[in-house]
C-alpha positions in Angstrom: 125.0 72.2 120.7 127.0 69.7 118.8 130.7 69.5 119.4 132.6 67.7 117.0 135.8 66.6 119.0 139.0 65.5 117.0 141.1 65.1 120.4 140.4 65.4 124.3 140.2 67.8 126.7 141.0 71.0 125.3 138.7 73.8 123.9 140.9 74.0 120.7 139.2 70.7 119.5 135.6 71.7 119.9 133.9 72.2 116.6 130.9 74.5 116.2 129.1 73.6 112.8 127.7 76.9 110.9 124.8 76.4 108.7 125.5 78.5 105.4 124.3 79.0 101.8 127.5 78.9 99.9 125.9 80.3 96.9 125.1 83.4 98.4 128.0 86.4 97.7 129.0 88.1 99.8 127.8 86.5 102.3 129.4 83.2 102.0 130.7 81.5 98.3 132.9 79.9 96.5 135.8 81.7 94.9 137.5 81.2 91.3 139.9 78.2 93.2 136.7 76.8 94.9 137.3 78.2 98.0 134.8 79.5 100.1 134.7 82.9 101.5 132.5 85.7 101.9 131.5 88.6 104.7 129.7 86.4 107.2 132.6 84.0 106.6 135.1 85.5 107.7 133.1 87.5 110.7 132.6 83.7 111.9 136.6 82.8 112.0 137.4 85.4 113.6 134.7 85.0 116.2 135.5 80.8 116.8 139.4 82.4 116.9 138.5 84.6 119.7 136.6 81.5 121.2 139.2 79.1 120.8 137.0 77.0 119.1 137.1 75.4 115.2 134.2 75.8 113.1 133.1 73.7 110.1 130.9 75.4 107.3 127.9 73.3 106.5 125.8 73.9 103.5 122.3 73.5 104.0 118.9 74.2 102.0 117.7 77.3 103.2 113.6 76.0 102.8 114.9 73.9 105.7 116.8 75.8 108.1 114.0 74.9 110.5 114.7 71.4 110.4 118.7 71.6 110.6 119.0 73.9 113.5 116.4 72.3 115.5 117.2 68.8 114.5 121.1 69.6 115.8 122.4 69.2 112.4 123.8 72.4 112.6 124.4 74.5 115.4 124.1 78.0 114.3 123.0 79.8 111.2 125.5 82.7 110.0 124.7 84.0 106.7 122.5 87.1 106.0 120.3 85.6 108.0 117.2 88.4 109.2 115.4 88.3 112.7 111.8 87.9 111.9 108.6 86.8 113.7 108.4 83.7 111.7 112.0 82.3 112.5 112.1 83.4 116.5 109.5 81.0 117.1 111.7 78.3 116.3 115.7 79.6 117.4 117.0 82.3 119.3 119.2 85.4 117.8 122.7 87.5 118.6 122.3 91.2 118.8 121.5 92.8 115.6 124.6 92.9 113.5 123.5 95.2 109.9 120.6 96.7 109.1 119.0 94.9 105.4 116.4 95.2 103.2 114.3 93.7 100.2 115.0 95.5 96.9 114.3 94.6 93.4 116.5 93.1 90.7 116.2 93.4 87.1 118.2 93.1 83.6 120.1 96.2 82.5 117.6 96.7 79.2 114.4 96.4 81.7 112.3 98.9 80.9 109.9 98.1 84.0 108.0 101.1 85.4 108.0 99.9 89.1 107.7 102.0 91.9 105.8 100.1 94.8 105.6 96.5 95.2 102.3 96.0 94.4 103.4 97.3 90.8 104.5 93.8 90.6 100.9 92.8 89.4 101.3 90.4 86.2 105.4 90.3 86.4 107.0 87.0 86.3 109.1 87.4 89.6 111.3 85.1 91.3 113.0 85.2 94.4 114.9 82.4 97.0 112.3 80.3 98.3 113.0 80.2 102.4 114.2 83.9 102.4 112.9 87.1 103.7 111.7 88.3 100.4 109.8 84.7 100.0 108.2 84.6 103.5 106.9 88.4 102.8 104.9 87.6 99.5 103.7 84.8 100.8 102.2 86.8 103.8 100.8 89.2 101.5 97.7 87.5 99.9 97.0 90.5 97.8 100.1 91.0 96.6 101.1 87.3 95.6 98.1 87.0 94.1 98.5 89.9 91.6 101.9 88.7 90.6 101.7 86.5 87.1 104.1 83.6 88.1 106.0 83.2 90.8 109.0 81.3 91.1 111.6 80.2 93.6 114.4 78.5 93.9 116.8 76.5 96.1 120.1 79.1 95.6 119.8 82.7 95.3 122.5 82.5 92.2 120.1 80.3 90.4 117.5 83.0 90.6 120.0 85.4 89.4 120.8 82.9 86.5 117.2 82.7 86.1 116.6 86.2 85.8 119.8 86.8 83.3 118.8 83.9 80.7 115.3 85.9 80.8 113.6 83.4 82.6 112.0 86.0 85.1 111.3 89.7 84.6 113.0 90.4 88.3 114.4 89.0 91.4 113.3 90.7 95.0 115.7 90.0 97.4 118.5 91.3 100.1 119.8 94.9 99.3 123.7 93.3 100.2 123.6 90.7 98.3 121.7 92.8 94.9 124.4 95.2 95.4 126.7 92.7 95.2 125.6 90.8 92.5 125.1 93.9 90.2 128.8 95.4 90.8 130.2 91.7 89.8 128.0 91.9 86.4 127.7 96.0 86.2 126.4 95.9 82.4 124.3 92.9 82.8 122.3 93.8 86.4 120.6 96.9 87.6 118.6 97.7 91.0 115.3 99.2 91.1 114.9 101.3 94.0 111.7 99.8 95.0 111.3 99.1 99.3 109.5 95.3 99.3 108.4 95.0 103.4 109.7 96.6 105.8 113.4 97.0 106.5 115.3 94.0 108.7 117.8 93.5 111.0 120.4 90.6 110.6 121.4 88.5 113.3 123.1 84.9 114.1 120.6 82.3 114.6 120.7 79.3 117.1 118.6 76.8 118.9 115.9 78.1 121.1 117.7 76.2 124.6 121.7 77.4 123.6 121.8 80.8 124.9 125.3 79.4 126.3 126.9 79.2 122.6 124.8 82.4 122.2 125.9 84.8 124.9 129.8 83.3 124.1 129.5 84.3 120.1 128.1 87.6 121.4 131.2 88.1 123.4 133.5 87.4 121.0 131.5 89.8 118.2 131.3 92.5 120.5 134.5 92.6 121.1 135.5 92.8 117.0 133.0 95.5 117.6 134.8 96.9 120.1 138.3 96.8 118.8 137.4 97.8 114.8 137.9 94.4 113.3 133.9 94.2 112.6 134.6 97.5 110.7 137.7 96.0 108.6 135.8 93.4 107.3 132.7 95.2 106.6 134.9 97.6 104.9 137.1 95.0 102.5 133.7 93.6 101.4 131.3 96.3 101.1 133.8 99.4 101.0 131.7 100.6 104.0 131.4 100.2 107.7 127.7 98.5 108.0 127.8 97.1 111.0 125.6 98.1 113.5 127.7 99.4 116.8 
């Protein structure tokens, strides 16, 4: 675990360094004044609060997570990140925080008559390369196969920019964040309620030896749990209490 120190001796100077994508609402973005905030954000103050710890918010590419939080770049990942198969082979995960899954994202005009995913044969689609929608196409030979052109791309808002200047006929991606995204543009967006994969579980990622910075984030979270304060911040972002108890 990397500890960033700014004094001696005391806990309060120990810095724990979160990996995020700050392009990703409402999990963690920028605001109008450039400051970032978002769901997992503040779920993660509050947690290093309860720990007595500081923690420093570290952009990273999402292709590489792998890299970052093995290397010891980062030392956690906190950001609508889903426990899969793939990324337990290389870090460990909290408890199960919100259930998610992958959904489809299209212009308010589309006209697309989609109703599995395999109806996604000869569509331009484009997703976040590195996510969960990204890692289940590219399991599925049949189904990447049958798509026209795929694209990905670094941020999930540039696939959402993609997909608004008509680059892309739709974007499959995280339930949350399509939700989120469509209520912020409500005549621009719309979600096809189309299951891609099966549905996921969200969890806080770390390296595969620090079950010590694990099991003390877990504390800390299930005492928000415990208390309601898990629920107040589910609720002042999603206007609903989605966290798993």
């Amino acid at each position: 675990m990397i500890f960033m120190l700014t004094g001696c001796g005391s806990s309060n100077d120990e810095v724990i360094v979160i990996g995020i994508d700050d392009e990703f609402p409402p999990m963690s973005f920028h605001d109008e004044s450039g400051k970032l905030v978002g769901f997992d954000i503040d779920l993660a103050k509050e947690t290093a609060r309860r720990m007595g710890v500081k923690v420093k918010f570290q952009p990273i590419d999402w292709s590489n997570k792998e890299a970052e939080i093995t290397s010891g770049h980062i030392d956690m990942i906190w950001n609508g990140l889903d426990i899969t198969d793939e990324r337990k082979g290389y870090m460990i995960f909290s408890k199960p925080y919100m259930d998610d899954r992958q959904i489809i994202l299209v212009k308010m005009d589309s006209d697309l008559d989609i109703h599995s995913e395999y109806d996604l044969e000869g569509k331009i689609v484009g997703t976040q390369i590195g996510s969960t929608s990204d890692e289940h196409i590219n399991k599925d030979n049949k189904l990447k196969e049958s798509i026209k052109e795929y694209k990905t791309y670094s941020k999930f808002s540039e696939a959402v920019a993609a997909l608004k200047d008509g680059e892309l006929e739709l974007v499959v991606c995280d339930e949350l964040v399509a939700r989120y995204e469509m209520n912020s543009y409500p005549n621009q967006l719309k979600i096809l309620n189309v299951k891609i994969g099966a549905i996921a579980e969200t969890g806080i990622g770390f390296r595969k030896n620090d079950t010590e910075l694990r099991d003390k984030v877990q504390t800390a979270f299930d005492a928000m749990i415990k208390d309601g304060s898990a629920k107040d911040i589910s609720m002042k972002w999603f206007n609903a209490d989605l966290i798993k108890h």
